[in-house]
C-alpha positions, 0 to 999 in steps of 0.5 A: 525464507524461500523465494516463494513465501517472500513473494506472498509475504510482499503481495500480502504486505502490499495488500494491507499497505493499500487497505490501511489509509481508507481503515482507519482515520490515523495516519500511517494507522499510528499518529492521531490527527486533529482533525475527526476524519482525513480528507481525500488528498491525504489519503492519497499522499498516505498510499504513495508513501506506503507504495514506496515502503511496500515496494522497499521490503520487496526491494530487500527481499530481492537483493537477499535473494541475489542480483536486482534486477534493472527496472524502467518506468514500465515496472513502476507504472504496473505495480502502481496499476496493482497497489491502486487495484489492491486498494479499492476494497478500502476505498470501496468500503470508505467511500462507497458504502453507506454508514450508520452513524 
């Protein structure tokens, strides 16, 4: 895979990473829960863990690639900026919008 199409396969990845804890009412979109709906705060700790599994791929993506590059706590703090920014359609849709029951 050339450099270029890892880079959309992780963006687009990272989009429905972000997307997927305000969709639906499993965790991780897989296990059933006990509860009728998720709260808040686990909706939360779900998107920081898919943070960490998204920037994971691109990680390996990177090191295919060749050398890693060193990050600080600036990379972190701007692609957290950008997952939180790429997960607001769902949370738009989730919490924002009226639904019929």
């Amino acid at each position: 895979m050339s450099q270029g199409a890892s880079v959309w396969v992780v963006l687009l990845l990272a989009l429905a990473a972000a997307n997927l804890p305000f969709l639906n009412e499993r965790l991780f979109g897989v296990v059933p829960l006990s509860t009728p709906t998720k709260s808040l705060g686990l909706r939360l700790a779900e998107l920081l863990l898919l943070y960490f599994a998204a920037g994971g791929v691109g990680l390996l993506f990177e090191r295919r690639a060749g050398q890693i590059a060193p990050q600080g706590w600036e990379f972190y703090a701007v692609t957290g900026a950008l997952f939180v920014v790429l997960a607001f359609p769902g949370f738009t849709w989730r919490y924002l919008l009226k639904h019929r029951k």
